[in-house]
C-alpha positions as CSV (number, residue, x, y, z in Angstrom):
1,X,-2.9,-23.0,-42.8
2,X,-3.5,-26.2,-41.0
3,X,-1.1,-27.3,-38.4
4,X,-0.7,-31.0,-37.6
5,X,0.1,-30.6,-33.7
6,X,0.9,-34.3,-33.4
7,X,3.5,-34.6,-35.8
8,X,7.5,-35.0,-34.5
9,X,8.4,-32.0,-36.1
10,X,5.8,-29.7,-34.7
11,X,6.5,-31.0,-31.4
12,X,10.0,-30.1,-31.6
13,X,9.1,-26.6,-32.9
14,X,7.3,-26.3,-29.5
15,X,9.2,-27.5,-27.5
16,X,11.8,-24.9,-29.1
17,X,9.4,-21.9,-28.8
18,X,10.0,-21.6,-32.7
19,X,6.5,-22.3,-34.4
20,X,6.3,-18.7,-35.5
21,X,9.4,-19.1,-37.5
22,X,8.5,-22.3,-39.0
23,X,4.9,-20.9,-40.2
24,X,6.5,-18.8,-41.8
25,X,8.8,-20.8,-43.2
26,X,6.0,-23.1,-44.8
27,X,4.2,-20.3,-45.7
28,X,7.5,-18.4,-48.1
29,X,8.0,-21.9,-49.5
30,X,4.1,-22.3,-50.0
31,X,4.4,-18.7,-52.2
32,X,7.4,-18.5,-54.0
33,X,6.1,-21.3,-56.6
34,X,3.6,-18.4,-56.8
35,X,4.7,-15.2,-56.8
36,X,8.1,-15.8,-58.5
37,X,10.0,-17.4,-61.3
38,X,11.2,-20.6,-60.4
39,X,14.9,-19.3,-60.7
40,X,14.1,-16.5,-58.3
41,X,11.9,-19.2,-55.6
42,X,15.3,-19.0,-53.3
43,X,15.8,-15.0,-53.2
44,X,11.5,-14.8,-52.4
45,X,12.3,-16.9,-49.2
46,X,15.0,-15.1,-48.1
47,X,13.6,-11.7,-48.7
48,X,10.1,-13.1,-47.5
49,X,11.8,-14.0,-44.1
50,X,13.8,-11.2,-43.7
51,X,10.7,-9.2,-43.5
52,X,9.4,-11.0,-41.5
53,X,12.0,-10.8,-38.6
54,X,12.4,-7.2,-39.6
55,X,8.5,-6.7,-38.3
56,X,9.7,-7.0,-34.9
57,X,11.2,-3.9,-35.0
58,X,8.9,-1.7,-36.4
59,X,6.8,-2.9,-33.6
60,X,5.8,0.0,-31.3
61,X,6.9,-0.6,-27.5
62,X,3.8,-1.9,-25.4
63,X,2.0,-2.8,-28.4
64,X,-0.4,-5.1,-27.8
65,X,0.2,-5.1,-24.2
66,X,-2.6,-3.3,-22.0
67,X,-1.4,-1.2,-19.1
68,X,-2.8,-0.8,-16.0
69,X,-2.9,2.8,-14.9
């Protein structure tokens, strides 16, 4: 996916710290066409996004972090 870091809108994301969110915004509304009936596009996004803020959780403490010992 390209980002267009100039445009008003992805400014704003950053300024807001929320370009992850909006990714993957574009990228459920990018899919549903795809992967579902067009009667279901709606329900794809909201199940698409709610896994993905449900990933933060199964996230294992520290990972991804290095420690110093």
């Amino acid at each position: 996916m390209w980002v267009n870091e100039a445009h008003p809108a992805y400014r704003r994301a950053a300024a807001s710290r929320s370009e992850g969110y909006h990714l993957a915004l574009a990228s459920a509304l990018a899919l549903a066409p795809l992967a579902v009936e067009p009667s279901k596009e709606h329900a794809f996004v909201t199940a698409f996004l709610t896994s993905w803020g449900a990933a933060i959780d199964r996230r294992k403490p520290g990972a991804g972090r290095s420690r110093r010992r």
